[in-house]
C-alpha positions in Angstrom: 0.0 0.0 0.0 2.8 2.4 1.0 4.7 1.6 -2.3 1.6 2.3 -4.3 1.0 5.7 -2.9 4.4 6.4 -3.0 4.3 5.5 -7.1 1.4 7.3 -7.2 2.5 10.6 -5.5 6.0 10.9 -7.9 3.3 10.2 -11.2 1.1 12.8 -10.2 4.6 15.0 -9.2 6.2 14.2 -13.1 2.4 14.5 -14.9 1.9 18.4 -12.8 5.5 19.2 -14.2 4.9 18.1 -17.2 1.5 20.4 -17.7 3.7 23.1 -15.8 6.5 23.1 -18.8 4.2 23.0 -21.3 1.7 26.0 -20.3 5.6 27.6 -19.6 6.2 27.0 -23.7 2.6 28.3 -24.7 3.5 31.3 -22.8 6.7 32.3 -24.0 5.2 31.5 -27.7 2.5 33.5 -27.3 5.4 36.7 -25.8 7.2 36.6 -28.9 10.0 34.1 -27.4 10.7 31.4 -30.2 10.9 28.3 -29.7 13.1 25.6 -29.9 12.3 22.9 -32.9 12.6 19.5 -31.3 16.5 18.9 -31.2 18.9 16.9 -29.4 22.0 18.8 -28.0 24.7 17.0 -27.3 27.0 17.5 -24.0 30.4 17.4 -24.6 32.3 15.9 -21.5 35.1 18.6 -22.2 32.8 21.1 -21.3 31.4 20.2 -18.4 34.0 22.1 -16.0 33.6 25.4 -18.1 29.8 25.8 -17.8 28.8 27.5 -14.9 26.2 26.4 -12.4 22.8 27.6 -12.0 20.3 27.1 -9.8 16.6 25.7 -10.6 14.9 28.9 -10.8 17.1 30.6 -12.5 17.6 28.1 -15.3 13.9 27.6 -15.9 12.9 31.1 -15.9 15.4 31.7 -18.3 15.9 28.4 -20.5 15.8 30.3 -23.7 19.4 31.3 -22.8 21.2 28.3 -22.3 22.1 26.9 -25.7 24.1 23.2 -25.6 25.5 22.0 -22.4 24.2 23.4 -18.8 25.0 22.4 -15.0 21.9 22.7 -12.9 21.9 22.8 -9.1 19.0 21.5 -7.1 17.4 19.4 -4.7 15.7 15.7 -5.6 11.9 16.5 -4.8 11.2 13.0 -7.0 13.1 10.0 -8.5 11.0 7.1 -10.8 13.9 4.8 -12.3 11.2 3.2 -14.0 10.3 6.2 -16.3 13.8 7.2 -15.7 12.7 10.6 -14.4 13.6 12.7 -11.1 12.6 16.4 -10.2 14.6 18.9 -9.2 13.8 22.1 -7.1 15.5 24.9 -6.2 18.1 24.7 -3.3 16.7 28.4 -2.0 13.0 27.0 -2.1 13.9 24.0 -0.2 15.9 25.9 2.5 13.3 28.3 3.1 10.5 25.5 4.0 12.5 22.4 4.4 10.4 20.2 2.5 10.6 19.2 -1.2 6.6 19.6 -1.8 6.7 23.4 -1.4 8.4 24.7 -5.0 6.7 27.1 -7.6 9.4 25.6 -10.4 9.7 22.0 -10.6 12.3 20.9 -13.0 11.7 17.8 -15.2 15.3 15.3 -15.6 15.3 12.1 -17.6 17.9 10.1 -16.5 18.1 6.3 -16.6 21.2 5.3 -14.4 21.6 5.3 -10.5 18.7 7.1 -9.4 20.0 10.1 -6.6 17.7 10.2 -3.0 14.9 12.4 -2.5 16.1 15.4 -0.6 19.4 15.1 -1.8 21.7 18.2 -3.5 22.7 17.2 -7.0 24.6 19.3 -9.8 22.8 17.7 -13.5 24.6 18.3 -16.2 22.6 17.6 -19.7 20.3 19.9 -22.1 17.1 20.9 -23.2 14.9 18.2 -25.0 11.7 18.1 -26.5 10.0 15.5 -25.7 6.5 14.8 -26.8 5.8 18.9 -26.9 7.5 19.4 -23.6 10.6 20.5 -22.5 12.9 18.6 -20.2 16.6 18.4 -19.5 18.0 14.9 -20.6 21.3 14.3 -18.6 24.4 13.3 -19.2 25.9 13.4 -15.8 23.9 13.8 -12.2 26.8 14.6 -9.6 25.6 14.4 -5.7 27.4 17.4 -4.1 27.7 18.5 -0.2 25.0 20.3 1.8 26.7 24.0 0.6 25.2 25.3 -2.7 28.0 26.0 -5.1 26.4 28.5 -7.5 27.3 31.1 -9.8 23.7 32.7 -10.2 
């Protein structure tokens, strides 16, 4: 019983951020922002020490800027290794009220090895996909990192 609520508490968690991204995209259509056609971009690894980190709320209220590779900081508010999906909020938001249900931005991650703990600090490295009209940032590397944010923004 505890398992299927559990299951049934990250689904409804990925489906609300889902909805979330996509009214996010029919808004910034509808302000002039273009958007993306459905690409892949790939992360080279050589890059991944040059990009600066940003934080959750930061990268998602300004997504339009970040062209190839990106290093996100946040917090794990929900991991599903079966749909090889987790959700990230923003370390600020989760200091603030302690809790990982309490975030305005909820970041979508598809990742599909070693799934990180809830609660726990994570750098992502990856970028933007479309998937299925939405966006979401497909990783290429999810780094656990120490209680102390490390962020440039």
């Amino acid at each position: 019983m505890k398992r299927w609520l559990i299951m049934i508490v990250v689904a409804v968690l990925l489906v609300g951020t889902g909805l979330w991204w996509l009214a996010l995209n029919e808004q910034e259509v509808a302000s002039g922002f273009a958007t993306q056609a459905a690409t892949t971009r790939t992360v080279p690894e050589s890059t991944k020490s040059e990009t600066p980190i940003v934080g959750v709320d930061h990268f998602m209220r300004n997504v339009n800027r970040y062209e190839g590779a990106v290093r996100v900081q946040g917090i794990v508010s929900a991991a599903d290794a079966n749909s090889n999906m987790l959700a990230l909020i923003d370390v600020s938001e989760f200091q603030a009220c302690q809790t990982t249900t309490c975030a305005q931005l909820i970041l979508p991650v598809r990742w599909s090895k070693d799934m990180p703990k809830i609660a726990e600090t994570v750098v992502v490295t990856g970028s933007v996909q479309e998937s299925g009209g939405k966006r979401i940032l497909a990783a290429s590397d999810v780094e656990r990192v120490g209680p102390k944010p490390k962020l440039n923004r």
